[in-house]
PQR file with spaces between the fields and no chain letter, atoms N, CA, C, O and H, PARSE charges and radii, in Angstrom:
ATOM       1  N    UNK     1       0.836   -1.183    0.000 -0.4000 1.5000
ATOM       2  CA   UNK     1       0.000    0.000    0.000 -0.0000 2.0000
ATOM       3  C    UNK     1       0.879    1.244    0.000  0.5500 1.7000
ATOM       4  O    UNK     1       1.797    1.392    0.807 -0.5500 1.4000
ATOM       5  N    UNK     2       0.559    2.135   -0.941 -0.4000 1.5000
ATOM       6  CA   UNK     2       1.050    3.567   -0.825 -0.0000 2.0000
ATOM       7  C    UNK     2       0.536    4.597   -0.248  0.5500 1.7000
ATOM       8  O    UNK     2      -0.684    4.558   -0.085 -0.5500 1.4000
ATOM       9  H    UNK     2      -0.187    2.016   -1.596  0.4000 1.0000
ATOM      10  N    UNK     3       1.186    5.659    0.170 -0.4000 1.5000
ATOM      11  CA   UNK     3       0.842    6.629    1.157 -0.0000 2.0000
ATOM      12  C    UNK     3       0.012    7.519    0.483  0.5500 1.7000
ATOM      13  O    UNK     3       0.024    8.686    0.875 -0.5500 1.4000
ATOM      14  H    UNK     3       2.177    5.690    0.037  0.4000 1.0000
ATOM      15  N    UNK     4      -0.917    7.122   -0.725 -0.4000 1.5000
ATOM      16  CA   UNK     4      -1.894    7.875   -0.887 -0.0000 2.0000
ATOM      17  C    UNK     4      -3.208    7.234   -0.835  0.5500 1.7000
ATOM      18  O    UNK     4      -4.294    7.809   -0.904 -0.5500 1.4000
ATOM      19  H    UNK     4      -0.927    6.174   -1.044  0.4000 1.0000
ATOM      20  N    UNK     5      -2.940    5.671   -0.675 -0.4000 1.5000
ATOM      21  CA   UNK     5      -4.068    4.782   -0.326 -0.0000 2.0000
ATOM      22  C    UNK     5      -4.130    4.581    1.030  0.5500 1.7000
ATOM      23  O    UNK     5      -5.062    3.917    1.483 -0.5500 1.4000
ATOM      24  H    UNK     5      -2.058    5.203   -0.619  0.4000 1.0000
ATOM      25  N    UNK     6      -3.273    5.053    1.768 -0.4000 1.5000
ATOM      26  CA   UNK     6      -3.214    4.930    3.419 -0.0000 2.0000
ATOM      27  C    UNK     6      -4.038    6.572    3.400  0.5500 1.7000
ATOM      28  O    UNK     6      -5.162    6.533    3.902 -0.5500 1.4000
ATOM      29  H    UNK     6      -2.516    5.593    1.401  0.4000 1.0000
ATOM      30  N    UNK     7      -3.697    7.627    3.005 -0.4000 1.5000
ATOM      31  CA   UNK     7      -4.096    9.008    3.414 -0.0000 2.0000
ATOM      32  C    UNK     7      -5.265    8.654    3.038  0.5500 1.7000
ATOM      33  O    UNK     7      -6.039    8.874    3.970 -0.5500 1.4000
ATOM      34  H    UNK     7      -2.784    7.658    2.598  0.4000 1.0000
ATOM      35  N    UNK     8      -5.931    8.106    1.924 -0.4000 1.5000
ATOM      36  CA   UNK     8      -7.200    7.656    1.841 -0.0000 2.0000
ATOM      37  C    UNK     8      -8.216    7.158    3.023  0.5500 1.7000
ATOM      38  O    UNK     8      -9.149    7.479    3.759 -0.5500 1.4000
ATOM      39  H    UNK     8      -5.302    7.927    1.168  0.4000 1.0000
ATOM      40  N    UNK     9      -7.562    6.411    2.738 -0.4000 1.5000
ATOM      41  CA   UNK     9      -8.554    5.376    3.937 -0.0000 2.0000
ATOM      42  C    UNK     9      -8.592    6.449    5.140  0.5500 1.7000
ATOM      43  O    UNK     9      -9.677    6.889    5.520 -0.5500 1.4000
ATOM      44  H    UNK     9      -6.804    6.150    2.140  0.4000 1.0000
ATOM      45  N    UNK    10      -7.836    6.703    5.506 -0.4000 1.5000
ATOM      46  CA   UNK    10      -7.265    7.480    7.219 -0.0000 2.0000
ATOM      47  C    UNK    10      -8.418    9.024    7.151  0.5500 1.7000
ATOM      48  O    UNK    10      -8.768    9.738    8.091 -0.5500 1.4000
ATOM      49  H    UNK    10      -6.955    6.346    5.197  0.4000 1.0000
ATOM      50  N    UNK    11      -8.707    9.110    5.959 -0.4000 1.5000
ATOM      51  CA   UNK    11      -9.618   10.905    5.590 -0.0000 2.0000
ATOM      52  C    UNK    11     -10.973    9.943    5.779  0.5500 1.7000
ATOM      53  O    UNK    11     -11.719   10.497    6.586 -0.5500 1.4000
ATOM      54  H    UNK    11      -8.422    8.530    5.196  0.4000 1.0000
ATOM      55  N    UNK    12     -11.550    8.644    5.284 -0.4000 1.5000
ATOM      56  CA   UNK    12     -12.957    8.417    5.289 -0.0000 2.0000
ATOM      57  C    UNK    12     -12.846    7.976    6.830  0.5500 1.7000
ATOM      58  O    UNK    12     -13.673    8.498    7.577 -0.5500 1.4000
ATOM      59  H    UNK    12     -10.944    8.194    4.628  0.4000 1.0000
ATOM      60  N    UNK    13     -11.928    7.081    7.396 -0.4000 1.5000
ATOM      61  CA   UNK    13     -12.557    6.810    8.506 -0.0000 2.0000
ATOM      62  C    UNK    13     -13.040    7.833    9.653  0.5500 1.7000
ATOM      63  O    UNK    13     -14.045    7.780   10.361 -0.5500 1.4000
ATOM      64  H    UNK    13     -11.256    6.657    6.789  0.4000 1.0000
ATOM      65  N    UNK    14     -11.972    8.804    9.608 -0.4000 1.5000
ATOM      66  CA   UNK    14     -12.298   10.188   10.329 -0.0000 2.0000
ATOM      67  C    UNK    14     -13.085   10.781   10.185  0.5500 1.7000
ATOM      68  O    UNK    14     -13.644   11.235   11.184 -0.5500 1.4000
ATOM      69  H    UNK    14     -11.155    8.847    9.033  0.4000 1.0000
ATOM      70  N    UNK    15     -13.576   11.113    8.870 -0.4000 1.5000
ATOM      71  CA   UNK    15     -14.597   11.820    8.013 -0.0000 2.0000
ATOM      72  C    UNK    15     -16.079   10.946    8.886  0.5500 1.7000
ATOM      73  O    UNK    15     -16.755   11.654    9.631 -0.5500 1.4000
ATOM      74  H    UNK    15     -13.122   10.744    8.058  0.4000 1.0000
ATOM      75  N    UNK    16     -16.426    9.622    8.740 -0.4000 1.5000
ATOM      76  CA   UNK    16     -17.329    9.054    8.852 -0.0000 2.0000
ATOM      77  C    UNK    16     -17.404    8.927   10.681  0.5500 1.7000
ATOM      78  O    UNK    16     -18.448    8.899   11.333 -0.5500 1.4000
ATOM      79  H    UNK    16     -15.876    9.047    8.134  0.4000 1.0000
ATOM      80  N    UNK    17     -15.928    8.861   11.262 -0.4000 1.5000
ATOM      81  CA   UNK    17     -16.010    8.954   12.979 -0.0000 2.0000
ATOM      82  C    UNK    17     -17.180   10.552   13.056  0.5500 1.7000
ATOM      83  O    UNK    17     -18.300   10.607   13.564 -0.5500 1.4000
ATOM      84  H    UNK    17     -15.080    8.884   10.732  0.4000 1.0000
ATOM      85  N    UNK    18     -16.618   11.361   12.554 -0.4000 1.5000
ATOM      86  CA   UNK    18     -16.619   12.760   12.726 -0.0000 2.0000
ATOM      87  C    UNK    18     -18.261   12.779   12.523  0.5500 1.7000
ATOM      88  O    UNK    18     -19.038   13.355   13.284 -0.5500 1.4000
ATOM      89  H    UNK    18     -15.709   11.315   12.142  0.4000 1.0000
ATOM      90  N    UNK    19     -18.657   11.975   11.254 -0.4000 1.5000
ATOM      91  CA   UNK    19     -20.370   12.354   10.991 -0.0000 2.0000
ATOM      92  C    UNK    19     -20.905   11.496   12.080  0.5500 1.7000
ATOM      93  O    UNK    19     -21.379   12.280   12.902 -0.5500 1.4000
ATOM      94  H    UNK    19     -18.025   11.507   10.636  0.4000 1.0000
ATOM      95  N    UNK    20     -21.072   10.231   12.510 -0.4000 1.5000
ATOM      96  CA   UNK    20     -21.773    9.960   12.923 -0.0000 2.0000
ATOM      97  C    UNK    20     -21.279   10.131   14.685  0.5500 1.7000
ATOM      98  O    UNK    20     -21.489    9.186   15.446 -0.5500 1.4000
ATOM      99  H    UNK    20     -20.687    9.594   11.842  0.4000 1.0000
ATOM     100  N    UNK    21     -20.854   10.963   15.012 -0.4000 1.5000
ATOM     101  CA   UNK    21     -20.020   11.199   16.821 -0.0000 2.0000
ATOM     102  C    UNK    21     -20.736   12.618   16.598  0.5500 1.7000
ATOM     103  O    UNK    21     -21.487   13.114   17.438 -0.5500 1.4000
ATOM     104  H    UNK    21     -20.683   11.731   14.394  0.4000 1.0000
ATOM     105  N    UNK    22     -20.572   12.926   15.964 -0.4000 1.5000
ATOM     106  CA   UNK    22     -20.545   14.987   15.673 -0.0000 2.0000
ATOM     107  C    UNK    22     -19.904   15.709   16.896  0.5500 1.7000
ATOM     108  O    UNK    22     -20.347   16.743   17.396 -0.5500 1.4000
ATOM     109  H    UNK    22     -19.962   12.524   15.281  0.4000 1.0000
ATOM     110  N    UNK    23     -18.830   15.046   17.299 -0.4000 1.5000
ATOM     111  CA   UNK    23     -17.816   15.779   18.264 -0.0000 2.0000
ATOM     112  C    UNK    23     -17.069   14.693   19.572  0.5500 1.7000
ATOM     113  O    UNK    23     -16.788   13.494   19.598 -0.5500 1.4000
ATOM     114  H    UNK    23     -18.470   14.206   16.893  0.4000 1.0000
ATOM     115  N    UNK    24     -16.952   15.738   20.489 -0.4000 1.5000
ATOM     116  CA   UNK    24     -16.241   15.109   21.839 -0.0000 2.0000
ATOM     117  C    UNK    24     -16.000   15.704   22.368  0.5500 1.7000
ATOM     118  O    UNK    24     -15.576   16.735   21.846 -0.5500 1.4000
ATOM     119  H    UNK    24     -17.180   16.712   20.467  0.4000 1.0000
ATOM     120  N    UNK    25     -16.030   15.644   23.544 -0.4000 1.5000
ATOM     121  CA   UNK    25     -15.519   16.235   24.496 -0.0000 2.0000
ATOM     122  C    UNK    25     -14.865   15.698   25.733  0.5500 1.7000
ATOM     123  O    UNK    25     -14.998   14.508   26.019 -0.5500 1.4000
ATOM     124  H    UNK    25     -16.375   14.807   23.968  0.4000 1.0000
ATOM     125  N    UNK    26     -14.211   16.462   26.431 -0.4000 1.5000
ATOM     126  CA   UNK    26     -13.096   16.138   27.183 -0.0000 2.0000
ATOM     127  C    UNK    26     -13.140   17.137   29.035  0.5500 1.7000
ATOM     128  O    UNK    26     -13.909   18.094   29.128 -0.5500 1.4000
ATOM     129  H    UNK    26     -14.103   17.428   26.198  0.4000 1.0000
ATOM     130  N    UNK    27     -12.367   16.779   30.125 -0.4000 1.5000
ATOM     131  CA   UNK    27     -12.048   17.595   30.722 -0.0000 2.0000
ATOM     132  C    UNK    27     -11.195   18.515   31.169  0.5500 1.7000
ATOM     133  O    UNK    27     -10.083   17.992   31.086 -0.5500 1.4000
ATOM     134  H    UNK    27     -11.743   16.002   30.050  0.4000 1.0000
ATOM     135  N    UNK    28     -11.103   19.489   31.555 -0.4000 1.5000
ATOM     136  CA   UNK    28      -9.620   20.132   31.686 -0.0000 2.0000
ATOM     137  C    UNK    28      -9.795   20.408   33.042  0.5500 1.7000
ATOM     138  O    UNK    28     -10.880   20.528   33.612 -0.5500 1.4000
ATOM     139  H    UNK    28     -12.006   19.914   31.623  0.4000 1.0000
ATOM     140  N    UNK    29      -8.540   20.517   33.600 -0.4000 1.5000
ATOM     141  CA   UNK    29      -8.320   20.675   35.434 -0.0000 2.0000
ATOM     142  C    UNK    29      -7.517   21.852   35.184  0.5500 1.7000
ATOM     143  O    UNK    29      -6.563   22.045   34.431 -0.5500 1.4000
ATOM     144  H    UNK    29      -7.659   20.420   33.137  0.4000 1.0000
ATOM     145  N    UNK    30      -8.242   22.712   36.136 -0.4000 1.5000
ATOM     146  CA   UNK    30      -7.284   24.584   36.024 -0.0000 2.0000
ATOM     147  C    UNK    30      -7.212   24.698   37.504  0.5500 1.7000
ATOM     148  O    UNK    30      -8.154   24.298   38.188 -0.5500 1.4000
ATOM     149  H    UNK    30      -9.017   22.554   36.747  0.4000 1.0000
ATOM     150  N    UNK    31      -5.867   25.358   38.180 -0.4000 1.5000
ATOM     151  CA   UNK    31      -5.624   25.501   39.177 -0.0000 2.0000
ATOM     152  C    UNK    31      -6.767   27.057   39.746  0.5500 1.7000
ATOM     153  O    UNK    31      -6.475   28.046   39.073 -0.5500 1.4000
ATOM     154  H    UNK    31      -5.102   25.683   37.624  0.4000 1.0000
ATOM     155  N    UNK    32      -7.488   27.235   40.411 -0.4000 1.5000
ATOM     156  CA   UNK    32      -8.216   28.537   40.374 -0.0000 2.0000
ATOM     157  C    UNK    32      -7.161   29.274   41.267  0.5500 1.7000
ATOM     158  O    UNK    32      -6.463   30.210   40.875 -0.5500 1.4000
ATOM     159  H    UNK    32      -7.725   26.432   40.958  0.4000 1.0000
ATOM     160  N    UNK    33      -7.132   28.529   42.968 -0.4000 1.5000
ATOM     161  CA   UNK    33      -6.337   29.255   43.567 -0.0000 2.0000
ATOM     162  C    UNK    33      -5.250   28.483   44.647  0.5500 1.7000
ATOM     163  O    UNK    33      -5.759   27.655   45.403 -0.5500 1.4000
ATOM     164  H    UNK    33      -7.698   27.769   43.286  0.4000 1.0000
ATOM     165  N    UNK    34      -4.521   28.600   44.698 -0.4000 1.5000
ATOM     166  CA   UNK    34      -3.218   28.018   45.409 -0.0000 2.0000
ATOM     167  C    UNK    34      -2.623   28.919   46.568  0.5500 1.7000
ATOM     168  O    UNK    34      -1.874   29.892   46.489 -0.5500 1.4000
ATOM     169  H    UNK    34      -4.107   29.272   44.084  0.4000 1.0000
ATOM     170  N    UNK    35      -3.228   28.251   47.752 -0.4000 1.5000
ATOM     171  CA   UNK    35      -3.121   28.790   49.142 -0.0000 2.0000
ATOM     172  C    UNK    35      -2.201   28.542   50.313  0.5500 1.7000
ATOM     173  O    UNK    35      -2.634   28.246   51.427 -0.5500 1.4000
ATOM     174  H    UNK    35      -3.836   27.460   47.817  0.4000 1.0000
ATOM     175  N    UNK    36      -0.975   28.666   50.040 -0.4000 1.5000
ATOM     176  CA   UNK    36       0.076   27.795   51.239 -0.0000 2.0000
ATOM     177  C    UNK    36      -0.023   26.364   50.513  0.5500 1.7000
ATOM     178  O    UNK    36       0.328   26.112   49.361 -0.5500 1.4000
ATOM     179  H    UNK    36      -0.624   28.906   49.135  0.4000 1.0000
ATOM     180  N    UNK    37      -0.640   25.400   51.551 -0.4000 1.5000
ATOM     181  CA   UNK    37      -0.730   23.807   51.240 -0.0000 2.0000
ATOM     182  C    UNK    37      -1.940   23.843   50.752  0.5500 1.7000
ATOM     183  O    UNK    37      -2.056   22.945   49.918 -0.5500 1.4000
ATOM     184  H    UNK    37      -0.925   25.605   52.487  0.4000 1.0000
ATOM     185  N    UNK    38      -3.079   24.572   50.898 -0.4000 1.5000
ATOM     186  CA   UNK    38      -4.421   24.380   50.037 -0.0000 2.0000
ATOM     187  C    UNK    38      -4.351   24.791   48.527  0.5500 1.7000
ATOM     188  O    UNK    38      -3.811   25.880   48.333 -0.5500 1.4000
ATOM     189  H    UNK    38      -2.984   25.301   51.575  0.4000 1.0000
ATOM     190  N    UNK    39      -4.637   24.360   47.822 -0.4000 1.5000
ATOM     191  CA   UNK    39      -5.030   24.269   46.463 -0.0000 2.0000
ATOM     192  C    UNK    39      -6.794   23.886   45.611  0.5500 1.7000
ATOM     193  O    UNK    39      -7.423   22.848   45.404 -0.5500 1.4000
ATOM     194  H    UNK    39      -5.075   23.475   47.980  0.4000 1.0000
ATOM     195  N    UNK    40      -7.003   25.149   45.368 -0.4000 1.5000
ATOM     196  CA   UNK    40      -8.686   24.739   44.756 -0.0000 2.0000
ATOM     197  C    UNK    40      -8.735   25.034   43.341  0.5500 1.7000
ATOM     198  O    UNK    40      -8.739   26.065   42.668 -0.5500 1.4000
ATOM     199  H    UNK    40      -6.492   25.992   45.536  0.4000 1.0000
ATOM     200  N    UNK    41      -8.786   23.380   43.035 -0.4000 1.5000
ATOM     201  CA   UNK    41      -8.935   23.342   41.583 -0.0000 2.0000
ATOM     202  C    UNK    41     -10.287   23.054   40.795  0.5500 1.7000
ATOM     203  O    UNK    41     -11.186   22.508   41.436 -0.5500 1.4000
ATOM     204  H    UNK    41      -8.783   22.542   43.581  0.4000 1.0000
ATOM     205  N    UNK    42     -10.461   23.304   39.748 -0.4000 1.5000
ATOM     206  CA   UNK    42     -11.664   23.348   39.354 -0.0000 2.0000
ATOM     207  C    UNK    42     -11.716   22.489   37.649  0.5500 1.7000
ATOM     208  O    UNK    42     -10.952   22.874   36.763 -0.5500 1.4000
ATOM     209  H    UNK    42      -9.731   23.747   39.227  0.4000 1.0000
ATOM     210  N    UNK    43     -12.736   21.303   37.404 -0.4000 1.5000
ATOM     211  CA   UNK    43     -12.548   20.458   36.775 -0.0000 2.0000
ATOM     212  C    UNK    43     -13.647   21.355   35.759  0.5500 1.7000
ATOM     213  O    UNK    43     -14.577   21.938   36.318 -0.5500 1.4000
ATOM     214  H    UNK    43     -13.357   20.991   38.123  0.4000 1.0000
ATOM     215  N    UNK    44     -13.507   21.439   34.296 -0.4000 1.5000
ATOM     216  CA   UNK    44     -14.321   22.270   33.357 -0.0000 2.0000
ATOM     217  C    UNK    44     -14.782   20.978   32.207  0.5500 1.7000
ATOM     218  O    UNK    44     -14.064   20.049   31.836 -0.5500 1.4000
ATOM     219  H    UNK    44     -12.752   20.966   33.842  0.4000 1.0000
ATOM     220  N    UNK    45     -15.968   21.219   31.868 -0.4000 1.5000
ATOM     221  CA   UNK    45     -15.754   20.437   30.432 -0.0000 2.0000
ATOM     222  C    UNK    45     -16.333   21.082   29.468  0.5500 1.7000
ATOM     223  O    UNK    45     -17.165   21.986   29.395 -0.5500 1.4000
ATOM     224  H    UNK    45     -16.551   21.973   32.169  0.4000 1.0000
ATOM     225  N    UNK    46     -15.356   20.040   28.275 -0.4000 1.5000
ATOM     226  CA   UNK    46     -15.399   21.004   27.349 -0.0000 2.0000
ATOM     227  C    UNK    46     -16.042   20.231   26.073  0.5500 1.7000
ATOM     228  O    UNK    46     -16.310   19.031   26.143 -0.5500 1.4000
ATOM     229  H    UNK    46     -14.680   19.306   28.334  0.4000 1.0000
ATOM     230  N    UNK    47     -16.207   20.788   25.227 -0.4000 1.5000
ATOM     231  CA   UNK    47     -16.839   19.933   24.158 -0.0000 2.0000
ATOM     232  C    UNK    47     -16.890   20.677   22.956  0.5500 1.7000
ATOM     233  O    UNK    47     -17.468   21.750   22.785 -0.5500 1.4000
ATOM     234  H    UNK    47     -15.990   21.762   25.171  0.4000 1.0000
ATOM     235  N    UNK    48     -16.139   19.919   22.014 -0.4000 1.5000
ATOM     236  CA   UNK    48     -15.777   19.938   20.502 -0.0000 2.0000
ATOM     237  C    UNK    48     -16.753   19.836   19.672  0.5500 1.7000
ATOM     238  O    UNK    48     -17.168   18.680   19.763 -0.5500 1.4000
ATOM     239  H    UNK    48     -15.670   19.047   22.153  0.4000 1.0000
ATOM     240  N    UNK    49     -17.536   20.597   18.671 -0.4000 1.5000
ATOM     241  CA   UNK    49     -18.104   20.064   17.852 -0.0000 2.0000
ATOM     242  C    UNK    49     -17.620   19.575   16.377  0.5500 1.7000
ATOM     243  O    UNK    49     -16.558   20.136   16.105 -0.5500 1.4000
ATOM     244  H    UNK    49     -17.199   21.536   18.597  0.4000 1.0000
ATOM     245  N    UNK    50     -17.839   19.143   15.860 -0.4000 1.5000
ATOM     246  CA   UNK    50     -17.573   18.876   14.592 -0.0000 2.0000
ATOM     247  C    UNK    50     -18.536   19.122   13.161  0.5500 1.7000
ATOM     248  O    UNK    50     -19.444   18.377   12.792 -0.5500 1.4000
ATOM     249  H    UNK    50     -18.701   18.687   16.082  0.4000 1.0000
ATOM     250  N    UNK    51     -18.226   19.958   12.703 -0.4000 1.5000
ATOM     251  CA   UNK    51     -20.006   20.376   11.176 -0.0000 2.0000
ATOM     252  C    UNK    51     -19.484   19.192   10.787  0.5500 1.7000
ATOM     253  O    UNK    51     -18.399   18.616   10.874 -0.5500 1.4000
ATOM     254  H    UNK    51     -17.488   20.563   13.003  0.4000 1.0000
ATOM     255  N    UNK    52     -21.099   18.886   10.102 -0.4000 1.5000
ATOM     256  CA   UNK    52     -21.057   17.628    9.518 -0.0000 2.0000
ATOM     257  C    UNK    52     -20.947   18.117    8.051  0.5500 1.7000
ATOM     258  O    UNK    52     -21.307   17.331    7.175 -0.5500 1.4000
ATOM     259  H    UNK    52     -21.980   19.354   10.031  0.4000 1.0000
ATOM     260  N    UNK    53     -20.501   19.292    7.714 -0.4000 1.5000
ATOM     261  CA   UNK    53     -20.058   19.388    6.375 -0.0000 2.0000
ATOM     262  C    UNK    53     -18.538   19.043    6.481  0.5500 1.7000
ATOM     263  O    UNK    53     -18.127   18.193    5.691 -0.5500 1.4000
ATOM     264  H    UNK    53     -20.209   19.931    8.426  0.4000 1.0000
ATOM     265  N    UNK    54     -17.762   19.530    7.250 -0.4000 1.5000
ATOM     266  CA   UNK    54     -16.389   19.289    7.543 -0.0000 2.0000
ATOM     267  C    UNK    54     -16.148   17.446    7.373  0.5500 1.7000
ATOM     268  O    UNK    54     -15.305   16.931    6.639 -0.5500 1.4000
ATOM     269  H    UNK    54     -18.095   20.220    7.892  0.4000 1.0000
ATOM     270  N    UNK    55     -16.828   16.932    7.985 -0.4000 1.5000
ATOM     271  CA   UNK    55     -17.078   15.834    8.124 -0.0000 2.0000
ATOM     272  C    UNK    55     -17.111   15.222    6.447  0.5500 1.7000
ATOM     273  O    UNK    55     -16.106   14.957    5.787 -0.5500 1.4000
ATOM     274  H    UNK    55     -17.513   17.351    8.581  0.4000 1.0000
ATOM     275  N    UNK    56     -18.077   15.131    6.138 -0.4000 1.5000
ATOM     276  CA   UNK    56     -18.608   14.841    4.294 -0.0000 2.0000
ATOM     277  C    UNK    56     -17.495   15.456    3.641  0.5500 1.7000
ATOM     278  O    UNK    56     -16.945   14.722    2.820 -0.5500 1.4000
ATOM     279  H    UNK    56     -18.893   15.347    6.674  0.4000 1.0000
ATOM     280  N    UNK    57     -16.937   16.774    3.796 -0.4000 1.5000
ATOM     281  CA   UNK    57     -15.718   16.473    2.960 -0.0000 2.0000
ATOM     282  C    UNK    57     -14.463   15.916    3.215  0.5500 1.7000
ATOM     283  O    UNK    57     -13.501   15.650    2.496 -0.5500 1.4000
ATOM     284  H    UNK    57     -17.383   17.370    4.463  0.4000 1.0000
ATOM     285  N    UNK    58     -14.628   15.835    4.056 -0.4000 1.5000
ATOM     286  CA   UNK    58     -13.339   14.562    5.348 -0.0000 2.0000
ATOM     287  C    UNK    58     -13.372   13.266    4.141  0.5500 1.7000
ATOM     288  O    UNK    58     -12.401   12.892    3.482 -0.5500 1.4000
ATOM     289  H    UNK    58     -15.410   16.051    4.641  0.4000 1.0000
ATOM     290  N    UNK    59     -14.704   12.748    4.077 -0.4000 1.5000
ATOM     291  CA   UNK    59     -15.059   11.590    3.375 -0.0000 2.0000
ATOM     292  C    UNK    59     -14.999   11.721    1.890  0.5500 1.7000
ATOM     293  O    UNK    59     -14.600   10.736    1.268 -0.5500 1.4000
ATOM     294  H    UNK    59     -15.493   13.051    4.612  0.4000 1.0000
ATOM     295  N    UNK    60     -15.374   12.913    1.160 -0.4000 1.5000
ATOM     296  CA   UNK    60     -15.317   12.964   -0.457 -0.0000 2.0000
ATOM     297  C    UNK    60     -13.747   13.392   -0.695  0.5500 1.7000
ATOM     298  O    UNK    60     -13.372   12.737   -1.668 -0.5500 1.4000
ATOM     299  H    UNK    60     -15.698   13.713    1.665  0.4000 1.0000
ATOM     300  N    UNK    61     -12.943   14.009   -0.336 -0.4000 1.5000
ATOM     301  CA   UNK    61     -11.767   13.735    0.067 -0.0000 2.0000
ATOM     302  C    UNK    61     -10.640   12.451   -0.127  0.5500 1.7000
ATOM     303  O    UNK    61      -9.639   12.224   -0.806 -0.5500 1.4000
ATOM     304  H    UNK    61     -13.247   14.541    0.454  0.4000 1.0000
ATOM     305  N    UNK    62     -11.448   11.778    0.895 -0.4000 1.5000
ATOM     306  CA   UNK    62     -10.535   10.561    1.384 -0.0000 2.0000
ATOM     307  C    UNK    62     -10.972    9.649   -0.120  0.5500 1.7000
ATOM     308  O    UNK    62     -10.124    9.036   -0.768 -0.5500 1.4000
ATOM     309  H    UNK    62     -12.262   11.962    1.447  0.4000 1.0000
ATOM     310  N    UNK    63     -12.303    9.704   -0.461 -0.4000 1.5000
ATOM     311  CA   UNK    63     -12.344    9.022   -1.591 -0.0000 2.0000
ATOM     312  C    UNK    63     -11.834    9.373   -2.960  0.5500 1.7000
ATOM     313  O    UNK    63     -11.406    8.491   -3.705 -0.5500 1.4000
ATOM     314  H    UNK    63     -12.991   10.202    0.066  0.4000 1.0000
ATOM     315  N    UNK    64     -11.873   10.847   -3.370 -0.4000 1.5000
ATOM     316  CA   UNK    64     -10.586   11.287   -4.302 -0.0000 2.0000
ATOM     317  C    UNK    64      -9.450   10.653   -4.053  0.5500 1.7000
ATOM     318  O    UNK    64      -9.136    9.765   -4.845 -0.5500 1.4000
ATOM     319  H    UNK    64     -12.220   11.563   -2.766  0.4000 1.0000
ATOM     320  N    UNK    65      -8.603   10.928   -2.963 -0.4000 1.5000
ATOM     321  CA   UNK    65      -7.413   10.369   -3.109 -0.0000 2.0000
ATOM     322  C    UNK    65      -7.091    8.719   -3.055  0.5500 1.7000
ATOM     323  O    UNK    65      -6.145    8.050   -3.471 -0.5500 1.4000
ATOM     324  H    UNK    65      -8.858   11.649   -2.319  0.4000 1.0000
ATOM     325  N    UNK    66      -8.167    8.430   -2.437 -0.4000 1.5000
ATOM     326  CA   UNK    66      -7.825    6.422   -3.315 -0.0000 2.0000
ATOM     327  C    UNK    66      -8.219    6.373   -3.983  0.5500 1.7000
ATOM     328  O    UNK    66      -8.012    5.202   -4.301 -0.5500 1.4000
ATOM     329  H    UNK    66      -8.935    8.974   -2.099  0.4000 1.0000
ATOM     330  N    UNK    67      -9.064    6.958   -5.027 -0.4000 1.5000
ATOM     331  CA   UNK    67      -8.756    6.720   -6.403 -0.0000 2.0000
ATOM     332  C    UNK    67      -7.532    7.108   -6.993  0.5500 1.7000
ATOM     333  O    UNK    67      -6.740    6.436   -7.655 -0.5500 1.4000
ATOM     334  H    UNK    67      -9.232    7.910   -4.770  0.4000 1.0000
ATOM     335  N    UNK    68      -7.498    8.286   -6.655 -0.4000 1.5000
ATOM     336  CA   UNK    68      -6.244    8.325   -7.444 -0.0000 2.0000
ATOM     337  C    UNK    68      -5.279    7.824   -7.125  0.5500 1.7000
ATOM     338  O    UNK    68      -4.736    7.340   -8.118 -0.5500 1.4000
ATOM     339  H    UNK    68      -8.141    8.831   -6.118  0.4000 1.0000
ATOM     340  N    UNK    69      -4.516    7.597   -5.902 -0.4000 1.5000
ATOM     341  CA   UNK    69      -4.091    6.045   -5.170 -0.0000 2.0000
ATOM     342  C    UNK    69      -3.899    5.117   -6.251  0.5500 1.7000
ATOM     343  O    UNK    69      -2.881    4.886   -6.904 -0.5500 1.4000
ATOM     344  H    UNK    69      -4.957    7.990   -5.095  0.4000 1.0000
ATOM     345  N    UNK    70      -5.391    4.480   -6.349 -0.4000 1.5000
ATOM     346  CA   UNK    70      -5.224    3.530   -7.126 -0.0000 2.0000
ATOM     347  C    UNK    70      -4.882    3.375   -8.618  0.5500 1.7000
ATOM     348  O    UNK    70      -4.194    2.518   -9.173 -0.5500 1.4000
ATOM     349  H    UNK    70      -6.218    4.668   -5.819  0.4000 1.0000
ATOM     350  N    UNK    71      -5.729    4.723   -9.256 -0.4000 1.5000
ATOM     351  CA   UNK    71      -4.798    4.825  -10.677 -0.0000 2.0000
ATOM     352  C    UNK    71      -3.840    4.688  -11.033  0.5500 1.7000
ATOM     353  O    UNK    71      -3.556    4.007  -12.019 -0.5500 1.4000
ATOM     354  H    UNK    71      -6.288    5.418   -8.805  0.4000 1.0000
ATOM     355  N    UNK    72      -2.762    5.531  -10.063 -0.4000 1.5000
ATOM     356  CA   UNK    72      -1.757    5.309  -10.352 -0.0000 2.0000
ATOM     357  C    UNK    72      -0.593    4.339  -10.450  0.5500 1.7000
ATOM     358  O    UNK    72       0.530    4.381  -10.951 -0.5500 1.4000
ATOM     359  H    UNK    72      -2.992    6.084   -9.263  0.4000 1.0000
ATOM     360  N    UNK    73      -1.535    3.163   -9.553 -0.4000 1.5000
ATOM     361  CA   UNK    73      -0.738    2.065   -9.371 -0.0000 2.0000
ATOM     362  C    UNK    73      -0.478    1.624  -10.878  0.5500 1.7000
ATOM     363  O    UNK    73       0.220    0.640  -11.121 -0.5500 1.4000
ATOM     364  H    UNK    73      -2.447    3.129   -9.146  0.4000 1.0000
């Protein structure tokens, strides 16, 4: 396999994670305030979206380039 049939594949699977997840999210830990030995931290979450147009061309994308991938073989 060549690295334009690997970039292939690697754009639809993301592309298709991306449409059907439509994001993620995660937490982040921020120090608020730091007191001698006390410390009050505060846990946030956060969350990513993803357009599901970004997505669809993630996927029409990934399928251009294995074709052409494969043409060229």
């Amino acid at each position: 396999m060549n690295a334009a049939r690997i970039t292939g594949i690697v754009l639809i699977v993301l592309g298709l994670a991306g449409f059907f997840t439509g994001g993620f999210s995660f937490t982040k830990d921020t120090t608020a305030a730091k007191i001698g030995p006390i410390q009050l931290t505060v846990k946030e979450k956060e969350s990513v979206n993803i357009p599901q147009w970004l997505s669809l061309g993630a996927v029409v994308l990934g399928a251009v380039v294995l074709v052409l991938g494969f043409k060229k073989s």
